[in-house]
Each structure stands twice: as C-alpha cells, then as structure tokens.
PDB file with SEQRES, HELIX, SHEET and CRYST1 records, atoms N, CA, C and O in Angstrom:
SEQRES   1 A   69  UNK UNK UNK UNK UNK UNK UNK UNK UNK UNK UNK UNK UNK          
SEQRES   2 A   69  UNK UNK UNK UNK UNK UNK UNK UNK UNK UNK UNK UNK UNK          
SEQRES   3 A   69  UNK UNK UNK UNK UNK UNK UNK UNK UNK UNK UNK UNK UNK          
SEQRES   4 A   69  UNK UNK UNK UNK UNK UNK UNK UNK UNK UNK UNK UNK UNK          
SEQRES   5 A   69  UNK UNK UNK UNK UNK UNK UNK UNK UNK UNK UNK UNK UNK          
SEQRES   6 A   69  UNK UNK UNK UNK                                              
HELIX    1 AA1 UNK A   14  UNK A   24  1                                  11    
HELIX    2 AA2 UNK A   52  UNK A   63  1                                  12    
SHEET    1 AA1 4 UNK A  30  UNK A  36  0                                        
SHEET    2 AA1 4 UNK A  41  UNK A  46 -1                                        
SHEET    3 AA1 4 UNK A   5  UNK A   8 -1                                        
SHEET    4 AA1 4 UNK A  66  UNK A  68 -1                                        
CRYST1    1.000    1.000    1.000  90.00  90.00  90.00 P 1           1          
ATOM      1  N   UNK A   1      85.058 107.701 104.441  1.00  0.00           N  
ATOM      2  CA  UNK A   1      85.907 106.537 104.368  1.00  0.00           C  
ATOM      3  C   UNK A   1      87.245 106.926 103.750  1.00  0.00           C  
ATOM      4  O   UNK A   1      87.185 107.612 102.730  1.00  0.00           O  
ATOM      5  N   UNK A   2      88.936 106.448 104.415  1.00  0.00           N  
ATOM      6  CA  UNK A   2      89.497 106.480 103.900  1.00  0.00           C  
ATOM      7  C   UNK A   2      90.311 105.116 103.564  1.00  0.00           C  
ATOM      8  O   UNK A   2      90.725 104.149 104.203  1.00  0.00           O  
ATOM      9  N   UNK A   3      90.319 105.619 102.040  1.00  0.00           N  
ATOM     10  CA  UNK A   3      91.689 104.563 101.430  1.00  0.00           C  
ATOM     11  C   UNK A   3      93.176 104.356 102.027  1.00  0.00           C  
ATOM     12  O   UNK A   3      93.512 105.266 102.784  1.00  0.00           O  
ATOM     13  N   UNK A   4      94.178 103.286 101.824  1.00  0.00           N  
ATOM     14  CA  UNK A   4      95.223 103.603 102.102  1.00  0.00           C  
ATOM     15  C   UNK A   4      95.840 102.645 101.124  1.00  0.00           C  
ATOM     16  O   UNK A   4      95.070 101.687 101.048  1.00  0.00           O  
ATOM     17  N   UNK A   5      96.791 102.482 100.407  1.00  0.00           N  
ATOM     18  CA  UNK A   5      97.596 101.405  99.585  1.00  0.00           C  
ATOM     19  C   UNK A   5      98.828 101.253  99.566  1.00  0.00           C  
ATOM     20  O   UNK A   5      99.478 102.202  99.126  1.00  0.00           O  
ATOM     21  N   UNK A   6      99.556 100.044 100.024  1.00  0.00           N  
ATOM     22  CA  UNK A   6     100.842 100.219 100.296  1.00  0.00           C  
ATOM     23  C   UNK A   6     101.105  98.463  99.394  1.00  0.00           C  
ATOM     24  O   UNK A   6     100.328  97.541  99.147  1.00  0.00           O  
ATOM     25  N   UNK A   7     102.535  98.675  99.140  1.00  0.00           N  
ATOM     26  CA  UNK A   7     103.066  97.718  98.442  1.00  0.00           C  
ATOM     27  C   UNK A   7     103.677  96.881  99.609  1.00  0.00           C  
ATOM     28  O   UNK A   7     104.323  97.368 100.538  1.00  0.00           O  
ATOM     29  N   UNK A   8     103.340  95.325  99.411  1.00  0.00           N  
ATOM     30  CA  UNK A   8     104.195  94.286 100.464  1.00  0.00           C  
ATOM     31  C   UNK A   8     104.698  93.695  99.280  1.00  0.00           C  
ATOM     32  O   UNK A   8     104.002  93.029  98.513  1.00  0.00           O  
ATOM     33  N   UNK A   9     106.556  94.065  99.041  1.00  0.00           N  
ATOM     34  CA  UNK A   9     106.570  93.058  97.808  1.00  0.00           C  
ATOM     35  C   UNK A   9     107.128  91.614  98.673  1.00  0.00           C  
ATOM     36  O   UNK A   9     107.154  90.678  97.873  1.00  0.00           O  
ATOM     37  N   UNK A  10     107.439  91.315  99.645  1.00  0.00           N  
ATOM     38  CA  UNK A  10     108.125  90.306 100.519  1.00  0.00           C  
ATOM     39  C   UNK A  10     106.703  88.858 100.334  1.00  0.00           C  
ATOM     40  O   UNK A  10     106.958  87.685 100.607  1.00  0.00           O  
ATOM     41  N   UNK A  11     105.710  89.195  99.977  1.00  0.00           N  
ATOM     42  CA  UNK A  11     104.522  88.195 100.219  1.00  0.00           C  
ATOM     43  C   UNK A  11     104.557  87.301  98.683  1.00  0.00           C  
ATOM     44  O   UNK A  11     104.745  87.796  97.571  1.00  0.00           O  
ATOM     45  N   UNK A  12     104.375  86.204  98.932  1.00  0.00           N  
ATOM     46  CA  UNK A  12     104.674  85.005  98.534  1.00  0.00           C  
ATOM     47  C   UNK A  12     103.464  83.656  98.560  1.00  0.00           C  
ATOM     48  O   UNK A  12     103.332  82.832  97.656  1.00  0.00           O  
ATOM     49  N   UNK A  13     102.792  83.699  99.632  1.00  0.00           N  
ATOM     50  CA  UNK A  13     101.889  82.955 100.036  1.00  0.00           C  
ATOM     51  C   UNK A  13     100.845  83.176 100.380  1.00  0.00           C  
ATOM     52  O   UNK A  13     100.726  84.350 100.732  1.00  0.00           O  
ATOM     53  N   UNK A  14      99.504  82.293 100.505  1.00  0.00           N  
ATOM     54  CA  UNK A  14      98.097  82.477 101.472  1.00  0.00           C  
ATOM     55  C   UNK A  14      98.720  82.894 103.009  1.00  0.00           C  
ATOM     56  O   UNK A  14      98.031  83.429 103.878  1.00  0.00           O  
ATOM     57  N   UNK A  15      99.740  82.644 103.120  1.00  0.00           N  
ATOM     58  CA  UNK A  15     100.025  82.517 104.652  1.00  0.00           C  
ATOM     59  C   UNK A  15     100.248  83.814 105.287  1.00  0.00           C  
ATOM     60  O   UNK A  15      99.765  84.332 106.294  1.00  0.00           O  
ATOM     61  N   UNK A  16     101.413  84.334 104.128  1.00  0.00           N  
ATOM     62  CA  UNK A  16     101.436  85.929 104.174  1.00  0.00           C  
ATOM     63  C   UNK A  16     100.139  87.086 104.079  1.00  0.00           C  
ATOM     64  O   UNK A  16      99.938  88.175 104.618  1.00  0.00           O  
ATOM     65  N   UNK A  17      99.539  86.411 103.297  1.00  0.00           N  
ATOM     66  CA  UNK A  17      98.586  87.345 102.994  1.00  0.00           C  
ATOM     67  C   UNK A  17      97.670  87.600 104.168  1.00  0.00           C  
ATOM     68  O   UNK A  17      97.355  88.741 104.507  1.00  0.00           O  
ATOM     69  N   UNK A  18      97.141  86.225 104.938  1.00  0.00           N  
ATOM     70  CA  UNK A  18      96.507  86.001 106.070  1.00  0.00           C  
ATOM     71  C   UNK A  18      97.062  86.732 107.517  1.00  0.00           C  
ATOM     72  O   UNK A  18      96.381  87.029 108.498  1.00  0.00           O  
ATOM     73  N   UNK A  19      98.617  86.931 107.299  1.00  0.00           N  
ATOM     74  CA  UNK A  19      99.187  86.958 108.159  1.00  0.00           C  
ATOM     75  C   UNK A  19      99.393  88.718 108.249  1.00  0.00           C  
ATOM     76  O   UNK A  19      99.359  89.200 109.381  1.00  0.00           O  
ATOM     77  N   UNK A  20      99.605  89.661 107.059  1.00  0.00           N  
ATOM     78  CA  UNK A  20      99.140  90.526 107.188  1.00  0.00           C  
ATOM     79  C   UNK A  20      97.747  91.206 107.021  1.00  0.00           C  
ATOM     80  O   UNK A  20      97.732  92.436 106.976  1.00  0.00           O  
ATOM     81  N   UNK A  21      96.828  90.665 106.946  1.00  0.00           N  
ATOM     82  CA  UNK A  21      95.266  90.917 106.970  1.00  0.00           C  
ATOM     83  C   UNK A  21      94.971  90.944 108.002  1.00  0.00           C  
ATOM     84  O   UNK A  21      94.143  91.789 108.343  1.00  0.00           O  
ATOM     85  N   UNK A  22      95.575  89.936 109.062  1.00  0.00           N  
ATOM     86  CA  UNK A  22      95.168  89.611 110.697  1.00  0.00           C  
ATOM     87  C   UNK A  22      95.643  90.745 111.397  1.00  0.00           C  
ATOM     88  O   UNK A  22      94.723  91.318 111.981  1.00  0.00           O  
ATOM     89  N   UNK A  23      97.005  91.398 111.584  1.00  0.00           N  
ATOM     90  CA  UNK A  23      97.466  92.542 111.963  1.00  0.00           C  
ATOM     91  C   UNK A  23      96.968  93.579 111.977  1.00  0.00           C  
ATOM     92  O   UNK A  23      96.900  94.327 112.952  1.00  0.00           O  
ATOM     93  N   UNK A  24      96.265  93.903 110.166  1.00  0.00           N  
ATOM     94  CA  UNK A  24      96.329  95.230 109.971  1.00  0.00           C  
ATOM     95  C   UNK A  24      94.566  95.193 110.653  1.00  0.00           C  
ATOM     96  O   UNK A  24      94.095  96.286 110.967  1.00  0.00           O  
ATOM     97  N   UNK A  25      93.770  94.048 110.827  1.00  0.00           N  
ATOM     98  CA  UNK A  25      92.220  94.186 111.066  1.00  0.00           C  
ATOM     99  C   UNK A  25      92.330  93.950 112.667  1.00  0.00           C  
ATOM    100  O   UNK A  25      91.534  93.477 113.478  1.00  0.00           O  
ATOM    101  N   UNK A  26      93.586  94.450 112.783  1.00  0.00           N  
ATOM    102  CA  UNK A  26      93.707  94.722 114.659  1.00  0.00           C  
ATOM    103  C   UNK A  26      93.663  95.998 114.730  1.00  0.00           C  
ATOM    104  O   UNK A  26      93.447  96.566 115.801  1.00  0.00           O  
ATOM    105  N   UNK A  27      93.905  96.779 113.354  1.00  0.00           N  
ATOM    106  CA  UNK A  27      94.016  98.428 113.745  1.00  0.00           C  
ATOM    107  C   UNK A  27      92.749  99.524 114.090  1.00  0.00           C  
ATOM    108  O   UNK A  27      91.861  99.713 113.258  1.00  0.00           O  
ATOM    109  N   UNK A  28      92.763 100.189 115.341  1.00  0.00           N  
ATOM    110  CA  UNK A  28      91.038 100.503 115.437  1.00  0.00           C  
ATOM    111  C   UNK A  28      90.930 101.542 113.822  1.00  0.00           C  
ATOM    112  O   UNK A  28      91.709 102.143 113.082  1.00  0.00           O  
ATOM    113  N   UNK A  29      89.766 101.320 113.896  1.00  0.00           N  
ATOM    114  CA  UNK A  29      89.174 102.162 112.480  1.00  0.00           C  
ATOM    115  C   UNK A  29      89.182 101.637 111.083  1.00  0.00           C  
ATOM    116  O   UNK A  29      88.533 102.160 110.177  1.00  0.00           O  
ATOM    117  N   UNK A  30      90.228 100.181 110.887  1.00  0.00           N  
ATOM    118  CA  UNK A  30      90.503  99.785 109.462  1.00  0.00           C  
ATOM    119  C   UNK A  30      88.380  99.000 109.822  1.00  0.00           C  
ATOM    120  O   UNK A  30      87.696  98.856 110.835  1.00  0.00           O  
ATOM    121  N   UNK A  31      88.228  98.814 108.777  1.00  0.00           N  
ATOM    122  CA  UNK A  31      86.765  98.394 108.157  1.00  0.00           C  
ATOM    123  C   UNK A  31      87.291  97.561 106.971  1.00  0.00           C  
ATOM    124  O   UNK A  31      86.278  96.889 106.777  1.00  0.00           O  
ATOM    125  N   UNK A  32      87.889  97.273 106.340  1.00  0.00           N  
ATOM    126  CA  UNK A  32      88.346  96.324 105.445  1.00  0.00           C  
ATOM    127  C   UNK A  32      89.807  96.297 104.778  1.00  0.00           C  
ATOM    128  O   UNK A  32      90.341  97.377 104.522  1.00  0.00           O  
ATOM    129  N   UNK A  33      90.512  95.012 104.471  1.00  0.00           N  
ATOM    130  CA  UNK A  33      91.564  94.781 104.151  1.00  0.00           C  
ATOM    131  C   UNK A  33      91.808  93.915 103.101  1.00  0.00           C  
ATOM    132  O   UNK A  33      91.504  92.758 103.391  1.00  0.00           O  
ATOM    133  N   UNK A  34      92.299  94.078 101.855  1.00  0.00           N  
ATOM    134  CA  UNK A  34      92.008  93.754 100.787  1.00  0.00           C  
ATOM    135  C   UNK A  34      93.360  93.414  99.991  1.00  0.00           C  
ATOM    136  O   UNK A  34      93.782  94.214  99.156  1.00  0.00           O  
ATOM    137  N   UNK A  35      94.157  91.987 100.313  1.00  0.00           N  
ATOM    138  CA  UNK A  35      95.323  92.222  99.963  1.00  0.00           C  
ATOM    139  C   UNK A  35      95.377  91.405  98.838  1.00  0.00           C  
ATOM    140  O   UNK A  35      94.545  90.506  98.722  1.00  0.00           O  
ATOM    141  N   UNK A  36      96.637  91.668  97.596  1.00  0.00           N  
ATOM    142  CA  UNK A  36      96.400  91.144  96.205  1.00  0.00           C  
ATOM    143  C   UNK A  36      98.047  90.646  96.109  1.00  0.00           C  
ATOM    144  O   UNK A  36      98.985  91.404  95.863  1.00  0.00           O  
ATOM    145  N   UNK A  37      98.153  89.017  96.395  1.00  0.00           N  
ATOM    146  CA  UNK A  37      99.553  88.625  96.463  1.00  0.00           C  
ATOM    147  C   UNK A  37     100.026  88.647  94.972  1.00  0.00           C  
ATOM    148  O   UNK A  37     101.242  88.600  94.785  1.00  0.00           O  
ATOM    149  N   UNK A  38      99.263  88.707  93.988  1.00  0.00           N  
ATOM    150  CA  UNK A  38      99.593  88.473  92.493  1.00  0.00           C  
ATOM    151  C   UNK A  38     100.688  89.894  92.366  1.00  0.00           C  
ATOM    152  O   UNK A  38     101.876  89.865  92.045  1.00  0.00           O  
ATOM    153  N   UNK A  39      99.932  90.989  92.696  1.00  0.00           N  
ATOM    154  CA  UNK A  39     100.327  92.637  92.343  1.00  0.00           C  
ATOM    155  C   UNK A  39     101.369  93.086  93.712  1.00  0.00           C  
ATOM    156  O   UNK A  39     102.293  93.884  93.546  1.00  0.00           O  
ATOM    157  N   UNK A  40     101.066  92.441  95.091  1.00  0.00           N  
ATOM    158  CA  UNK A  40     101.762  92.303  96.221  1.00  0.00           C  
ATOM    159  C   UNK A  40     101.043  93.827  96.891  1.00  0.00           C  
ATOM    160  O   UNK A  40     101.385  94.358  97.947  1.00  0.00           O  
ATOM    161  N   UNK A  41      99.917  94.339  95.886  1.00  0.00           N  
ATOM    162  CA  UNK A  41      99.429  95.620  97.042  1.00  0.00           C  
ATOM    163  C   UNK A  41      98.170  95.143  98.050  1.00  0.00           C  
ATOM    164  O   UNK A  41      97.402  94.211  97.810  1.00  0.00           O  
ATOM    165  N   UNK A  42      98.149  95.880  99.058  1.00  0.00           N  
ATOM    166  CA  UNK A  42      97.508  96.004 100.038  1.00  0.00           C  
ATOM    167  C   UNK A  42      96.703  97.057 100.271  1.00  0.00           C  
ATOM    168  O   UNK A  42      97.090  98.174 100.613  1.00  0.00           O  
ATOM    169  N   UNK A  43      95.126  96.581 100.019  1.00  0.00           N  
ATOM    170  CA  UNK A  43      94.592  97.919  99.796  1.00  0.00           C  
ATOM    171  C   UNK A  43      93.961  97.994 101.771  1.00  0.00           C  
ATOM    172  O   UNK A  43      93.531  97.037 102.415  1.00  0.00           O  
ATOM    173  N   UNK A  44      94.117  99.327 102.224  1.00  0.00           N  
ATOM    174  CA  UNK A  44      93.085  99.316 103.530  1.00  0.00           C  
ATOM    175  C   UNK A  44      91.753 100.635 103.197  1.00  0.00           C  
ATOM    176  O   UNK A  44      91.598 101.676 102.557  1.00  0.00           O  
ATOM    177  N   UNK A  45      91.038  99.742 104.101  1.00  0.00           N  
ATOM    178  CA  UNK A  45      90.172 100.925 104.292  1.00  0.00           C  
ATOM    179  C   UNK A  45      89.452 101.283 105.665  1.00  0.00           C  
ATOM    180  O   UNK A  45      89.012 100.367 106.359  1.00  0.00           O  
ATOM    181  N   UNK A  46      89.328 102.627 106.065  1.00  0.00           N  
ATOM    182  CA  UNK A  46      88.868 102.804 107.044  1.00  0.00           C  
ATOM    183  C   UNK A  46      87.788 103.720 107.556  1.00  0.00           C  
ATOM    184  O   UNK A  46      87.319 104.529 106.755  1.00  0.00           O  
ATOM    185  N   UNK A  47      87.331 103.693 108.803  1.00  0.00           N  
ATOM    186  CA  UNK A  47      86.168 104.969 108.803  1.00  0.00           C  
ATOM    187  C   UNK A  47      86.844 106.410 109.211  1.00  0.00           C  
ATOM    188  O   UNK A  47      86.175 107.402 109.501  1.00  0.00           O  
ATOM    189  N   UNK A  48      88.255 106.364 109.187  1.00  0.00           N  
ATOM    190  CA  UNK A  48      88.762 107.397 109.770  1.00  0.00           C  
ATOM    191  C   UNK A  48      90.013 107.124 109.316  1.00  0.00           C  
ATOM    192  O   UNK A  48      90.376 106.028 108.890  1.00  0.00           O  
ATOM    193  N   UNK A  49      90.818 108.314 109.418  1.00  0.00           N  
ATOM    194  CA  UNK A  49      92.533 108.508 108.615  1.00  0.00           C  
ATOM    195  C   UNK A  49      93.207 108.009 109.728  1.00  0.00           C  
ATOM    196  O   UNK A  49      93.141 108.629 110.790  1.00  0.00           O  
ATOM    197  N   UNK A  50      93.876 106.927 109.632  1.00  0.00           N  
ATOM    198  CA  UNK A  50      94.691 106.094 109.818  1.00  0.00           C  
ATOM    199  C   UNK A  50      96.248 106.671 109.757  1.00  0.00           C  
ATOM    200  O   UNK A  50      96.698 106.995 108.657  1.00  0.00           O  
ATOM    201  N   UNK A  51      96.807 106.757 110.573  1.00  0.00           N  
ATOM    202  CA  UNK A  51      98.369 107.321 110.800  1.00  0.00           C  
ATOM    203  C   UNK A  51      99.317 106.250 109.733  1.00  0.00           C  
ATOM    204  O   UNK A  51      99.776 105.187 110.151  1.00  0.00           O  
ATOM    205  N   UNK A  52      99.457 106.600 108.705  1.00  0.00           N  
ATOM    206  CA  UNK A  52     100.611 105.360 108.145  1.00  0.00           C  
ATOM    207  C   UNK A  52     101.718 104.744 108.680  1.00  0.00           C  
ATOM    208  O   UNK A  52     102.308 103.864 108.054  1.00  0.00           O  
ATOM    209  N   UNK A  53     102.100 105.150 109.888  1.00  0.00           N  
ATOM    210  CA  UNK A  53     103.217 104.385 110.383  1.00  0.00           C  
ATOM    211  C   UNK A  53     102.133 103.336 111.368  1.00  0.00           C  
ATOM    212  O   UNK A  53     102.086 102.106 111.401  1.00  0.00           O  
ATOM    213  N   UNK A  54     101.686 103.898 111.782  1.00  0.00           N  
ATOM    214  CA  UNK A  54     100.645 102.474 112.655  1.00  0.00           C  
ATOM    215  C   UNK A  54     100.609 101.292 111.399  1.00  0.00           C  
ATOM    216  O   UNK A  54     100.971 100.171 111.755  1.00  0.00           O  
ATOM    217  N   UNK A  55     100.243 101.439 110.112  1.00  0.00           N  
ATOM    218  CA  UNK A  55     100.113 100.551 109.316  1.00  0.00           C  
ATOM    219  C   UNK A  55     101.279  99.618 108.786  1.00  0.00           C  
ATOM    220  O   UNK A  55     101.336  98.398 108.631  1.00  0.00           O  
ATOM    221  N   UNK A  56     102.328 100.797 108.532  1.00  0.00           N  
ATOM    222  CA  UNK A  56     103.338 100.071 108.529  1.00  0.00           C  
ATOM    223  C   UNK A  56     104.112  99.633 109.525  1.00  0.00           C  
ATOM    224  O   UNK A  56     105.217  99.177 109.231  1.00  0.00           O  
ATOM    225  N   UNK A  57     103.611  99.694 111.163  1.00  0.00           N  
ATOM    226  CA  UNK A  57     104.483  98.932 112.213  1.00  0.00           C  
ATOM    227  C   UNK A  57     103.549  97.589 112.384  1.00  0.00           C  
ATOM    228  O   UNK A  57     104.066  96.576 112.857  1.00  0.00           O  
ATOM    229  N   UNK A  58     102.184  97.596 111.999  1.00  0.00           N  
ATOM    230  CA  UNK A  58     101.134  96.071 111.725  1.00  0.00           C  
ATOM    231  C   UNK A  58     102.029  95.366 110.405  1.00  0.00           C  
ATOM    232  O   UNK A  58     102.572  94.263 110.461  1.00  0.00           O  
ATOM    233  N   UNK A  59     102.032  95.934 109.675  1.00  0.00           N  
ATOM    234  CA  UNK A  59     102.809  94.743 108.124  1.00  0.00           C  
ATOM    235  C   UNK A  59     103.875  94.710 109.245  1.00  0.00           C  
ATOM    236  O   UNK A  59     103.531  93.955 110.155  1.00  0.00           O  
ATOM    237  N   UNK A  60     105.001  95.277 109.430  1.00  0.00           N  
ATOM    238  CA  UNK A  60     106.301  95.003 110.168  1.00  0.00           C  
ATOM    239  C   UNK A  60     105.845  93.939 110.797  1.00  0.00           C  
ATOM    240  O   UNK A  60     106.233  92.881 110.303  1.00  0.00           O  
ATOM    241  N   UNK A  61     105.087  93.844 111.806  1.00  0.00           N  
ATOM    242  CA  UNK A  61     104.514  92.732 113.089  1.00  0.00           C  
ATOM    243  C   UNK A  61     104.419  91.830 112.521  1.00  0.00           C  
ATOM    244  O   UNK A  61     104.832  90.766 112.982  1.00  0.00           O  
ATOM    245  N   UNK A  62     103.904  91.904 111.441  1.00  0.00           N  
ATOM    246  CA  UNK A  62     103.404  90.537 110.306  1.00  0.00           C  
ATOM    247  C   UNK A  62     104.991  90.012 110.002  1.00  0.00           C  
ATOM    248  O   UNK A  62     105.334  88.837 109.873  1.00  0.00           O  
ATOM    249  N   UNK A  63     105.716  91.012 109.939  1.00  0.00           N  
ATOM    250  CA  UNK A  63     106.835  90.294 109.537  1.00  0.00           C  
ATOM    251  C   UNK A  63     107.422  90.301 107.461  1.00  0.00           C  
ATOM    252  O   UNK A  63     108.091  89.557 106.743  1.00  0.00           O  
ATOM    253  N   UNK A  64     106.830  91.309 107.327  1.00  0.00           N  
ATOM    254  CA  UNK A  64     106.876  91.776 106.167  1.00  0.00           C  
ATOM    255  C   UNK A  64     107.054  93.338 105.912  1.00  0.00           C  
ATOM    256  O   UNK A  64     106.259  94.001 106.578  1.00  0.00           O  
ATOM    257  N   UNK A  65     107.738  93.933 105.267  1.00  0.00           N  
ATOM    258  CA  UNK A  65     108.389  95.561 104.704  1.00  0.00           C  
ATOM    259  C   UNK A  65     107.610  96.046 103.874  1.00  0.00           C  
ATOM    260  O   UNK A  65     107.659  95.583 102.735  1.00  0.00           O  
ATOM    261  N   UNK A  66     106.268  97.552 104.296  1.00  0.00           N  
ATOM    262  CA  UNK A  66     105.529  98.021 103.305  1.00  0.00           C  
ATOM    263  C   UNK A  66     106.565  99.030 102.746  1.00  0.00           C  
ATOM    264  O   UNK A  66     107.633  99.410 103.226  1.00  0.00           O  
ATOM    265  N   UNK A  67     105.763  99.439 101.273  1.00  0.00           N  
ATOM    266  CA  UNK A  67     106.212 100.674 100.435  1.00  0.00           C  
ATOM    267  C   UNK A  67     104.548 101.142 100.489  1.00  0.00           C  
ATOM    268  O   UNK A  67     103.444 100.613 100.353  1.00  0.00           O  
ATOM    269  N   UNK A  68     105.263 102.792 100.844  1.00  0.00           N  
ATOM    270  CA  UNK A  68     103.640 103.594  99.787  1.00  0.00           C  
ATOM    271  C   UNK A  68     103.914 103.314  98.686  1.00  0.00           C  
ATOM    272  O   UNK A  68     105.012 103.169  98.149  1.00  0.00           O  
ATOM    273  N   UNK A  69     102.389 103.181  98.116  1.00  0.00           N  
ATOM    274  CA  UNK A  69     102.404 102.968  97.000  1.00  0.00           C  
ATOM    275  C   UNK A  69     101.720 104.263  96.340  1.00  0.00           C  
ATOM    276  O   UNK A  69     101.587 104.335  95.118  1.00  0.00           O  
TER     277      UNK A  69                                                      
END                                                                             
C-alpha cells in the first residue's frame, strides 16, 4: 500500500471536501481518501504508486490547487 499527502489549502467547506474525494476515488488504484478541511491535508491511499501529477490534475478537476506536502 501506498501513501500519498498533499496540502489543498483553497478548501473551505463539506462541499470541497466531497468534491475533491469524488475525483481523486475516480483514480484507478486509490483504495481510500481521507481529507481533513480543519489542517486542509489530503491523505490518499492506494494499492499501487500513483503518478502525483494524475493526483494533482483530479484536485485541479475538483477545482482546487494541491501542494506536496
């Protein structure tokens, strides 16, 4: 299993949060998505290493700007 954690500081709401959770659990291989609007990180996880720009063009889609964290 791999981890991945990236900062969305743009999120603000349930709406956001929903809205990048839905994206990123479109990506093949994520297995869970775990986002924390208080701290604004986004934890993923997957059964396989995940290309970070795929992740960060899903937050983009969402409509929100990741940072590695």
């Amino acid at each position: 299993m791999t981890t991945t954690t990236f900062l969305v500081p743009g999120m603000t709401c349930g709406h956001c949060t929903s809205a990048v959770t839905d994206e990123l659990s479109k990506i093949n291989g994520v297995t869970k998505v775990d986002v924390d609007l208080e701290s604004k990180k986004v934890k993923i996880e997957s059964d396989v290493a995940v290309d970070w720009q795929i992740i960060v063009d899903a937050i983009d889609e969402a409509g929100f700007e990741a940072v590695v964290s």
